[in-house]
C-alpha positions as CSV (number, residue, x, y, z in Angstrom):
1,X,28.8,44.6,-7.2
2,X,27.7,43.2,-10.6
3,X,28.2,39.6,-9.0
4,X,26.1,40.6,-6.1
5,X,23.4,41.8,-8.7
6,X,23.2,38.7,-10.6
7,X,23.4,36.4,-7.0
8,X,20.3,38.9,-6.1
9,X,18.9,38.3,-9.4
10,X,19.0,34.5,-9.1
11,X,17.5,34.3,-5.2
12,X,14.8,36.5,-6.3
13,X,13.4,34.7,-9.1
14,X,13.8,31.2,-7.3
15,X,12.0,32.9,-4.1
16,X,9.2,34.1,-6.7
17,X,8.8,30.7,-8.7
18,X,8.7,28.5,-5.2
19,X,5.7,31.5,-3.7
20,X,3.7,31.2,-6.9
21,X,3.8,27.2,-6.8
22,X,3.0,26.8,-3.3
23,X,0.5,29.4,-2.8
24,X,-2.0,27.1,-3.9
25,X,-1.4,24.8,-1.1
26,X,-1.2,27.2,1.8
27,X,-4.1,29.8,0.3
28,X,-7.0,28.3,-1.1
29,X,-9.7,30.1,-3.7
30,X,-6.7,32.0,-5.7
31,X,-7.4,34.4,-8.6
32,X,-7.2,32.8,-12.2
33,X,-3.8,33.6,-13.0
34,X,-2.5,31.8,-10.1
35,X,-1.7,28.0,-11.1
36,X,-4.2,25.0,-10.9
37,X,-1.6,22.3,-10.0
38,X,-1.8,20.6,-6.9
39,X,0.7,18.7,-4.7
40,X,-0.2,15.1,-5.4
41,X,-0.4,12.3,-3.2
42,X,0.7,8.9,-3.6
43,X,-0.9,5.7,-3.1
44,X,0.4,5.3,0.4
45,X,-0.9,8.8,1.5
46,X,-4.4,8.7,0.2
47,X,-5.3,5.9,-0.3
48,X,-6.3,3.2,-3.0
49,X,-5.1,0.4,-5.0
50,X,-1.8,-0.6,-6.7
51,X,-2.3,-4.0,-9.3
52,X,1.1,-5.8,-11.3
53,X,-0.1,-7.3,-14.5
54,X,2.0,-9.5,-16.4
55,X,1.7,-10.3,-20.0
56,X,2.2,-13.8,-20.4
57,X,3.2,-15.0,-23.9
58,X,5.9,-17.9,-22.8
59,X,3.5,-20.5,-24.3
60,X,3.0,-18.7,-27.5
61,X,5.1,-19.0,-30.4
62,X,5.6,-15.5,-31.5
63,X,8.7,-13.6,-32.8
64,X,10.6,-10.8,-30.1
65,X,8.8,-8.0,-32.0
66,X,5.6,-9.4,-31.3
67,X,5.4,-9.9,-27.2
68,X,6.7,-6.2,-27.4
69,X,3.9,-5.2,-29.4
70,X,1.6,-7.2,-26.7
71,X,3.2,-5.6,-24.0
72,X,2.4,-2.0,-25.6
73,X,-1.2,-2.9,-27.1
74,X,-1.9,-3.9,-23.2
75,X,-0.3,-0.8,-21.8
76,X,-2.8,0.8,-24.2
77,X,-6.0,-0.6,-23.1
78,X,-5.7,-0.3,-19.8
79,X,-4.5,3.3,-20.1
80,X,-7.7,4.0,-22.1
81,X,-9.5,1.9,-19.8
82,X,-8.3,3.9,-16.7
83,X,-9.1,6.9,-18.2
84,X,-13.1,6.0,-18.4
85,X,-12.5,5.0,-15.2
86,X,-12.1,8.8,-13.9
87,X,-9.1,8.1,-11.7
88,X,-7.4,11.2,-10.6
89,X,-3.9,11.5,-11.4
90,X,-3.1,7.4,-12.0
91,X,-0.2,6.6,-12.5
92,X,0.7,3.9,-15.3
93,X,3.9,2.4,-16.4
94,X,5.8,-0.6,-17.7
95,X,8.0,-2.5,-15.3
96,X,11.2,-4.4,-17.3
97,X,9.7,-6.7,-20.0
98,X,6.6,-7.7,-19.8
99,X,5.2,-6.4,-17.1
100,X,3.0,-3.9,-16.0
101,X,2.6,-1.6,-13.2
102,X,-1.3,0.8,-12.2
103,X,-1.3,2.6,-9.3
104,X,-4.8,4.4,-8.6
105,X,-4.9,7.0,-5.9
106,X,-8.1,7.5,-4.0
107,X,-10.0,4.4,-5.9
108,X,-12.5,2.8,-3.2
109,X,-14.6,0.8,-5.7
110,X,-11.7,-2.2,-5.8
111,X,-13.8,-4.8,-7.7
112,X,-14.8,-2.5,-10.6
113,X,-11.6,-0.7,-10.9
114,X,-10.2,-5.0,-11.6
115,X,-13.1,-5.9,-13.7
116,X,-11.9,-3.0,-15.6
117,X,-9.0,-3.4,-15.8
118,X,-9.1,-7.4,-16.9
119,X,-11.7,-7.2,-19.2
120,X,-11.2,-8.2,-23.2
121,X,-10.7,-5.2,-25.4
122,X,-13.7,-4.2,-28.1
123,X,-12.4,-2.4,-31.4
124,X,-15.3,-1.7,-33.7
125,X,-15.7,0.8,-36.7
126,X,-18.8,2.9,-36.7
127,X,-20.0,5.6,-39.6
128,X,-20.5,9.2,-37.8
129,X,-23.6,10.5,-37.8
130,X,-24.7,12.8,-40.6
131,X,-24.7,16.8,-39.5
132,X,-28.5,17.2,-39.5
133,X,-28.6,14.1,-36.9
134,X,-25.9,15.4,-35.0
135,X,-27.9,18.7,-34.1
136,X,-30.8,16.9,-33.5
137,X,-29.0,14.7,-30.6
138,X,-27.8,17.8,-29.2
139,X,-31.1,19.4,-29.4
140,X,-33.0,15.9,-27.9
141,X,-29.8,16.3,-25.3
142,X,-30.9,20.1,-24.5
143,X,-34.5,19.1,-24.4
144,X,-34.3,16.0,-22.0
145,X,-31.9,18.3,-19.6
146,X,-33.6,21.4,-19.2
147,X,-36.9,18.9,-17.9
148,X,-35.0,16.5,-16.4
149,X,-32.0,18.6,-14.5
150,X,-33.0,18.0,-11.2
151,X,-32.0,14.3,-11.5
152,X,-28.5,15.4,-11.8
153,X,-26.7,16.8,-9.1
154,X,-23.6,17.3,-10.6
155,X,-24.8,18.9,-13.7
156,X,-26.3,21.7,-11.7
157,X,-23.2,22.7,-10.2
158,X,-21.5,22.9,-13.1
159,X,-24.4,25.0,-15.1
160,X,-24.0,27.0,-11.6
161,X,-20.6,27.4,-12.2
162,X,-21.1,28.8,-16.0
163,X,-23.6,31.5,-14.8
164,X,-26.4,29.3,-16.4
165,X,-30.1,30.1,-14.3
166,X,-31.2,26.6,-13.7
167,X,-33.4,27.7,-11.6
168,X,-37.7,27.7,-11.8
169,X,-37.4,31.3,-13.7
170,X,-40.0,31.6,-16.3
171,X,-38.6,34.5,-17.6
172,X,-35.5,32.7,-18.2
173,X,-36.5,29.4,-19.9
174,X,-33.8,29.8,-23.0
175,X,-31.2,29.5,-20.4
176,X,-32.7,26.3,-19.0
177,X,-33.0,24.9,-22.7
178,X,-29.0,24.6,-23.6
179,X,-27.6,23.1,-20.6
180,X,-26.0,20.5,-22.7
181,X,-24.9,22.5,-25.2
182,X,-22.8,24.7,-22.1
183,X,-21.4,21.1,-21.2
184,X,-20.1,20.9,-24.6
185,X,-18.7,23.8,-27.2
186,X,-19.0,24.2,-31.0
187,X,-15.7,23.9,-33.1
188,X,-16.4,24.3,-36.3
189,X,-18.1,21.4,-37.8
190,X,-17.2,19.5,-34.7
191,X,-17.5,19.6,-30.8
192,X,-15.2,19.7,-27.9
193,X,-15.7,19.8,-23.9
194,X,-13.1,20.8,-21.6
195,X,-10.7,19.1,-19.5
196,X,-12.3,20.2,-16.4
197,X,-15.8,18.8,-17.7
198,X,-15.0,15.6,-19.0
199,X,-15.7,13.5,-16.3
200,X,-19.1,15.2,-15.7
201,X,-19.7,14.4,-20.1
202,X,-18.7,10.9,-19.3
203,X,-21.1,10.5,-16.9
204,X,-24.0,11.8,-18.7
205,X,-23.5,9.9,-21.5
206,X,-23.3,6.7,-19.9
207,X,-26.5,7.1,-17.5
208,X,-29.8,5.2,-19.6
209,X,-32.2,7.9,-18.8
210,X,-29.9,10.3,-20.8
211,X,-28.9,7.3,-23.8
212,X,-33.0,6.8,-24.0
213,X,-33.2,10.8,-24.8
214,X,-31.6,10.7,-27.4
215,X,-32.5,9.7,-31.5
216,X,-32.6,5.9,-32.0
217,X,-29.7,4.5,-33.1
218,X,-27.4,7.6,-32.0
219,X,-24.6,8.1,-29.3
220,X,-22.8,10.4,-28.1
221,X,-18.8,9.4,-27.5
222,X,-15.3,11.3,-26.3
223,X,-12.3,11.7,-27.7
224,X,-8.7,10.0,-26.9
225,X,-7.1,11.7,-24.5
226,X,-3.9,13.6,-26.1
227,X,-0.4,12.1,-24.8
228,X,1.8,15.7,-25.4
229,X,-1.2,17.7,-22.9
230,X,-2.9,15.4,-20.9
231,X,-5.1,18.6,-19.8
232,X,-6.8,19.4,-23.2
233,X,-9.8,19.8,-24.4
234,X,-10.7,16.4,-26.0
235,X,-13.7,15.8,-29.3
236,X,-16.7,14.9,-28.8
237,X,-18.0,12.5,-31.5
238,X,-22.0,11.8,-32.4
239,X,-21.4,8.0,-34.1
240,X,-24.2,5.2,-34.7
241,X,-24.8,2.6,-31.8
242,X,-24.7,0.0,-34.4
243,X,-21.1,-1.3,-35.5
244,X,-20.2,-1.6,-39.2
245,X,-17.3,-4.5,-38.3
246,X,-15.5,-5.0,-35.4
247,X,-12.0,-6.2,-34.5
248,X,-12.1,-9.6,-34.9
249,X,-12.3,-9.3,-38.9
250,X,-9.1,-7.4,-39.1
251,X,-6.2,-8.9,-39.0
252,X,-2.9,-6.9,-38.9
253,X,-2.2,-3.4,-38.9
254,X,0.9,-1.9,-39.7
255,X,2.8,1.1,-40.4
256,X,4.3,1.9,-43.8
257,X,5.8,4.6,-45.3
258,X,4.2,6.3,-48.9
259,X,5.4,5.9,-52.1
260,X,5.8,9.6,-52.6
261,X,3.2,9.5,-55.9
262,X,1.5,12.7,-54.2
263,X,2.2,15.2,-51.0
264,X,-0.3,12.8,-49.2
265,X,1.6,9.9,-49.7
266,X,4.8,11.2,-48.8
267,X,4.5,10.7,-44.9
268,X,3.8,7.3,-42.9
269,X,0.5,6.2,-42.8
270,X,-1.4,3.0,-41.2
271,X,-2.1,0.2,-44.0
272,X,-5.0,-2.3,-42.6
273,X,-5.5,-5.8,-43.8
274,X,-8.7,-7.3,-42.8
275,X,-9.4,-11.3,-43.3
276,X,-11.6,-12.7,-46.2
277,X,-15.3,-11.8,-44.8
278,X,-14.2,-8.4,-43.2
279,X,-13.1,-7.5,-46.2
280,X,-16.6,-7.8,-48.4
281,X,-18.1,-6.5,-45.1
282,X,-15.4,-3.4,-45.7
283,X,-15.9,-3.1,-49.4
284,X,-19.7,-2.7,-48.7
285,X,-19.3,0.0,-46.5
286,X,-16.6,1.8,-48.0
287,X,-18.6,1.8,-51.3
288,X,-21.8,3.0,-49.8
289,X,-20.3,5.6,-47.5
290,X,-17.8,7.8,-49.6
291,X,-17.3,10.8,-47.8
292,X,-18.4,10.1,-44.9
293,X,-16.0,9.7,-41.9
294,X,-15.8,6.1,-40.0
295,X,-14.3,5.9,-36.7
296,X,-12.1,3.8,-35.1
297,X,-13.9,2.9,-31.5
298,X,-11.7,0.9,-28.7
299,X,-13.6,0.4,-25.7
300,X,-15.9,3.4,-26.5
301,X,-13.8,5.7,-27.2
302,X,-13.1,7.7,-30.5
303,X,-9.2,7.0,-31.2
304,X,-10.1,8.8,-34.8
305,X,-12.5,9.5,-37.4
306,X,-10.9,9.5,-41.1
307,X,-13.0,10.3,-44.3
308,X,-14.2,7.6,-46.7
309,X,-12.3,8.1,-49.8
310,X,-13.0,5.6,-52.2
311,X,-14.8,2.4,-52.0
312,X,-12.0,-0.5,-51.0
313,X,-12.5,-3.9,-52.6
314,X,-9.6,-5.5,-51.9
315,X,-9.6,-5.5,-47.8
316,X,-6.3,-3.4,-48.1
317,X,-7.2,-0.2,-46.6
318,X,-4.7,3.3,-45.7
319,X,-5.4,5.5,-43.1
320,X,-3.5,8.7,-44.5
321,X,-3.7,12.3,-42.3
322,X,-0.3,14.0,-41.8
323,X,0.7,11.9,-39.5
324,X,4.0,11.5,-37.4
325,X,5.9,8.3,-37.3
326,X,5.2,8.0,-33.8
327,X,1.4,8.9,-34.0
328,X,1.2,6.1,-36.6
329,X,2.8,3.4,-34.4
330,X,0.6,4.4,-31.3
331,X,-2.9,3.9,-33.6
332,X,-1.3,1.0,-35.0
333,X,-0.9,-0.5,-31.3
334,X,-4.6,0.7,-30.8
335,X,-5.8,-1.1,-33.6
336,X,-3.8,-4.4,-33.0
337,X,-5.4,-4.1,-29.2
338,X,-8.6,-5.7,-30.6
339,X,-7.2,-9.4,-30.7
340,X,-4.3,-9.7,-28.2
341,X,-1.8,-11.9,-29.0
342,X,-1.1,-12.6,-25.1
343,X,-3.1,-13.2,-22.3
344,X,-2.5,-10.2,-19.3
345,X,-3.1,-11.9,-15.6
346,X,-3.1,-9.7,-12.5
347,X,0.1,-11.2,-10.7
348,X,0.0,-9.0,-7.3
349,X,-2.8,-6.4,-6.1
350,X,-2.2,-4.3,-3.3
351,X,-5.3,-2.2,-1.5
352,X,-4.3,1.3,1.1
353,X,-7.5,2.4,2.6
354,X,-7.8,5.9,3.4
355,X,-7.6,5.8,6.7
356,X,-4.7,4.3,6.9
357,X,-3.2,7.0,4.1
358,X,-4.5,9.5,6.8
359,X,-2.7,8.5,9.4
360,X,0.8,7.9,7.6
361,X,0.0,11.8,6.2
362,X,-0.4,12.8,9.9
363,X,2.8,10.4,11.4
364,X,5.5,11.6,8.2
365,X,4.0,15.5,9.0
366,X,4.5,15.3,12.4
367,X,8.0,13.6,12.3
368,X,9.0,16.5,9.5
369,X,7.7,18.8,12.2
370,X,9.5,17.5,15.0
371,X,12.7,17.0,12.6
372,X,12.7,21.0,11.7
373,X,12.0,22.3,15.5
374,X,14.6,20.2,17.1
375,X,17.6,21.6,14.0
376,X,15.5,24.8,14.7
377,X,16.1,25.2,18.0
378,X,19.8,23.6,17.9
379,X,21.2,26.0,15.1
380,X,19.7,29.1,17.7
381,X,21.4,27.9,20.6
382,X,24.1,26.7,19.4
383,X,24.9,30.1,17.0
384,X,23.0,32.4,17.6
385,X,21.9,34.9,15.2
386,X,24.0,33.3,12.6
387,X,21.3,29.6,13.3
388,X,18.7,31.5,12.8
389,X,19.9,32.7,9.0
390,X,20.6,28.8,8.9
391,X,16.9,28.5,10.1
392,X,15.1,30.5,7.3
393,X,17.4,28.7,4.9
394,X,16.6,25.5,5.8
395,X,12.6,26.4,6.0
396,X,12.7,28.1,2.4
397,X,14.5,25.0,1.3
398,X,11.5,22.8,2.2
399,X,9.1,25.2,0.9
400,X,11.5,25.0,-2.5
401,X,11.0,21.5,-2.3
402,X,7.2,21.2,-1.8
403,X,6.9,24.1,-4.9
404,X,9.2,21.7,-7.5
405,X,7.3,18.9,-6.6
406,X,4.0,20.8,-7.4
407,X,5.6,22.4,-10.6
408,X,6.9,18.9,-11.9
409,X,3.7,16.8,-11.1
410,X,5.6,14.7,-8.6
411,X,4.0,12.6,-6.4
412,X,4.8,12.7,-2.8
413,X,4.6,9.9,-0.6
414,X,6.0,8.4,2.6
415,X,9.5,7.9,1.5
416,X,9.5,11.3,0.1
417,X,8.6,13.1,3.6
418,X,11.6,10.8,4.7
419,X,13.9,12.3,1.4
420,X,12.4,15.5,2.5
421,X,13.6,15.2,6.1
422,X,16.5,14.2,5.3
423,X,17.4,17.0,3.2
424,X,17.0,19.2,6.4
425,X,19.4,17.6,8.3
426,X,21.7,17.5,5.1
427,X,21.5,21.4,4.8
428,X,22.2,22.0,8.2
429,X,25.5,20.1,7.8
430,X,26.5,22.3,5.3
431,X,25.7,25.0,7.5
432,X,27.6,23.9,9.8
433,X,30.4,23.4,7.9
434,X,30.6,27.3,6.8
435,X,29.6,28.7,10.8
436,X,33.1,26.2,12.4
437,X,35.0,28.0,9.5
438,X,34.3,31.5,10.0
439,X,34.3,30.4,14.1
440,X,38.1,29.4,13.3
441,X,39.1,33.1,11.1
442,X,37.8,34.6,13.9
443,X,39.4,32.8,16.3
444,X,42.3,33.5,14.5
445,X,42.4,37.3,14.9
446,X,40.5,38.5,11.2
447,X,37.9,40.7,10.6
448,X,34.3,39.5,10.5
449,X,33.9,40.7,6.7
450,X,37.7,38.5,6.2
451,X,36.2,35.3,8.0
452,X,32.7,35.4,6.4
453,X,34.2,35.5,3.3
454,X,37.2,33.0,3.8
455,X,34.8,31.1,5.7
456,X,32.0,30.8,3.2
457,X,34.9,30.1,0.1
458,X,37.1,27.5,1.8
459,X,33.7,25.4,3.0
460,X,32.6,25.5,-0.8
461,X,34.1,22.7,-2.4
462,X,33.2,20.7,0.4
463,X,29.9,21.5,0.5
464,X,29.6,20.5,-3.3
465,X,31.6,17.5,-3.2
466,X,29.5,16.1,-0.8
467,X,25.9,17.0,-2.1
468,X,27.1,15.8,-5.7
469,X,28.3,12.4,-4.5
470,X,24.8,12.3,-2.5
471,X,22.8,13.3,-5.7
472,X,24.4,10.7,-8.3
473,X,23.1,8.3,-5.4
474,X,19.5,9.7,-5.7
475,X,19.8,10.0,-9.7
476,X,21.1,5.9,-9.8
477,X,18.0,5.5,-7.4
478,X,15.7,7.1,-9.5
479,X,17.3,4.9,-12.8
480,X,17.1,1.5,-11.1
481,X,14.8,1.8,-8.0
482,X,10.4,1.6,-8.1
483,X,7.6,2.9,-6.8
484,X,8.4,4.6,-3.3
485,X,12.5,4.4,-4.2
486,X,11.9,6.8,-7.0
487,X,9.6,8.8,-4.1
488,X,12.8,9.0,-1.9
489,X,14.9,9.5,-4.5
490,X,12.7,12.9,-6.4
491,X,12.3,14.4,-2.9
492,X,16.2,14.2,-2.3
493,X,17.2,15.0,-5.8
494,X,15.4,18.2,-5.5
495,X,16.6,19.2,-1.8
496,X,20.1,18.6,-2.5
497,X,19.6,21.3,-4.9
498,X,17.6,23.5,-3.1
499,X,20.3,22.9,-0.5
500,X,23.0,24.3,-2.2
501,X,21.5,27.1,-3.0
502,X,19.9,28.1,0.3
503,X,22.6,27.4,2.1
504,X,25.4,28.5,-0.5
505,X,23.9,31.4,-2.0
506,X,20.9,32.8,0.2
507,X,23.1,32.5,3.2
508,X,25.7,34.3,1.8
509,X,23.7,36.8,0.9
510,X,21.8,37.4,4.0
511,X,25.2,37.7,5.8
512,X,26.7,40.1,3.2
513,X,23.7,42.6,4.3
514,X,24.5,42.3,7.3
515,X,27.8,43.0,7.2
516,X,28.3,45.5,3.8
517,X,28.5,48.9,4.9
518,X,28.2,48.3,8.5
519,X,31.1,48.3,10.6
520,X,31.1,45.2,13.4
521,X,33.7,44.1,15.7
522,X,31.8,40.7,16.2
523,X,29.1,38.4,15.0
524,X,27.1,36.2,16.9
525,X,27.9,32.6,16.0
């Protein structure tokens, strides 16, 4: 009994975990608490472009420690690039050396998503504005908006969405006044907007109409997007349009260890070294700007903001702040990114339109439809009342399937609905491996309770044997294969397991209700 309490146990927090993750996608408009993930597509389901970049540094006399620096410094841009870009879910990674792989889901502007991508990265330093001139951009930002809101569209849904009247109300005209100040909320000294309302902040900011609103010589810029939560809330910085220096004055930085004099100095930190003229240009600014905070811009956006110290003469400059050996090496990558020792050229581009994403959605659907009816029907007529437990296995093994895919941020795609329907068929074998075993204890003269039992145990290490050997194939897929290989290989990975434990365990305990306290002289199989 206290087995059976822990095997309940088990099936009902699985059952409960899969329902909460794929309630989103067969209910929409859930209550808050319910999660915000959604199943994504790949590139061959919706749509949109796939580019291989290469960085090429065989001509280039430069040590193995330097192409992979390139190879990260690119990765970096174009990461930061792709985020202005406002791609939904992209997905970014490194393919062996020195080579680089973007996928972009849902991208229909082609020629602006490679003009970005291939452009020359622009590191500059500029001074934050002073306090009193960042509330007078946000007021000038409030002002221009709550005259100007019906030019934007998308700002009045979201001011809709906050419970902001942006409506001709006379009697409500304070409402109307801080639109932009709803966009964006006070922490502290500084500002922050949401995850869900950055792309909405990054268009406003970018559109002239807004940029001539503002004070002269102001601008409004976001935050780097943070690695560990890709889903926070990210700064939002008020620096001068004008730059103090820019990248091409700087010529190394690297990441050192302190000396340990003080508690500061204890910790890594990012020493900078710029050439002859940036460094008067550096000293100049430091000295005239001590505590003040100058931030480090790539592309136009705010990778940090540290405070002015001291003045620096020497063009030997430490960016100190309790960092992380790790969080040192990735500004250090940033900063390098402003001269790149290597050239990146786009070696292969590949373009799904959405139609055609539409109709492979519709085709792998409908095969996984087709697939589950025909084992459906099968496992009834073949046995019985005993196919149909095999049935609701096998359909809460698919819906397990669908709900880890949505927990884990996988990606789904055409080879997956192909891992997916293959999974179906693989847990129907191991149903039908148990059903001919208790067939042959029955056969043999025992008691249904005796050959369910027998039936279910001697079919066991069978069962495992073969899904194990199946799922080192899938993990040495997912090691060594790309793009939709790893697809296949997820969606298989995850039904093996959600095999074994519908057919295994569910099963099992389905037929031991059926059975437990309940005297039957057969069983329909």
């Amino acid at each position: 009994m206290k087995n059976r309490k822990i095997r309940g146990l088990v099936i009902l927090v699985v059952l409960l975990v899969t329902a909460y993750y794929l309630a989103p996608l067969l209910v929409p408009n859930l209550p808050g608490f319910m999660p915000d993930k959604e199943l994504k597509l790949g590139l061959d389901l919706q749509g949109g472009m796939q580019v291989l970049l290469e960085v090429d540094y065989s001509e280039l006399k430069i040590s193995n420690e330097e192409k992979e620096d390139a190879v990260k410094s690119a990765l970096e841009i174009i990461r930061n690039r792709i985020d202005q870009f406002g791609v939904s879910e992209p997905d970014i990674r490194r393919i062996g050396k020195n080579r680089i792989q973007i996928q972009l889901p849902g991208v229909k502007d082609f020629g602006r998503a490679k003009d970005l991508i291939g452009k020359t990265a622009l590191l500059e330093f500029k001074l934050i504005a002073k306090n009193d001139e960042i509330q007078a951009a946000v007021d000038a930002a409030n002002k221009y908006l709550s005259e100007n809101l019906d030019k934007y569209d998308y700002l009045k849904k979201f001011a809709e969405t906050e419970q902001v009247d942006i409506l001709e109300d006379e009697e409500n005209t304070d409402a109307n006044d801080d639109i932009f100040s709803q966009l964006i909320t006070a922490d502290g000294s500084s500002f922050m907007v949401s995850n869900e309302n950055i792309d909405i902040f990054r268009k406003l900011i970018k559109d002239k109409d807004f940029q001539a609103a503002i004070p002269s010589g102001l601008k409004f810029a976001i935050g780097k997007e943070d690695r560990n939560d890709r889903y926070a809330d990210r700064n939002v910085f008020v620096h001068y349009t004008k730059a103090e220096l820019s990248g091409k004055y700087l010529e190394s930085a690297t990441t050192k260890i302190g000396n340990g004099y003080t508690a500061k100095d204890k910790g890594p930190y990012i020493a900078l070294t710029f050439d002859k003229k940036g460094a008067k240009i550096f000293a100049n600014v430091t000295g005239q700007n001590i505590g003040r905070r100058l931030a480090i811009v790539l592309d136009d956006v705010v990778y940090m903001a540290p405070n002015i110290e001291t003045k620096i003469p020497t063009g030997e400059a430490r960016i100190t702040g309790g960092f992380t050996l790790q969080e040192c090496h990735d500004l250090v990558i940033v900063l390098n990114a402003g001269n790149l020792p290597a050239p990146v050229n786009i070696i292969e581009e590949r373009t799904v339109g959405p139609s055609l994403g539409s109709d492979s959605i519709k085709a792998g659907v409908l095969a996984a439809i087709i697939g589950l009816a025909v084992v459906v029907l099968f496992m009834i007529i073949y046995y019985g009342l005993s196919g149909l437990i095999a049935d609701i296995a096998v359909t809460i093994n698919v819906a397990f399937i669908l709900a880890m895919m949505t927990m884990l941020g996988g990606t789904l795609t055409v080879p997956g609905i192909a891992g997916m329907i293959l999974t179906i068929g693989m847990a129907v074998d191991a149903n039908v491996i148990i059903f001919e075993r208790i067939r042959e204890n029955l056969r043999a003269g025992k008691t249904v309770r005796t050959a369910v039992d027998s039936g279910f145990s001697r079919a066991f290490v069978t069962i495992v044997d073969a899904n194990i050997t199946t799922l080192i194939t899938a993990l040495v897929l997912y090691q060594f294969g790309t793009g939709p290989i790893k697809g296949f290989a997820v969606t298989l990975s995850i039904g093996i397991v959600g095999s074994m434990f519908s057919s295994i365990l569910l099963a099992k305990a389905i037929f031991d209700g059926m059975i437990t306290n309940v005297k039957r002289d057969k069983l329909s199989i």
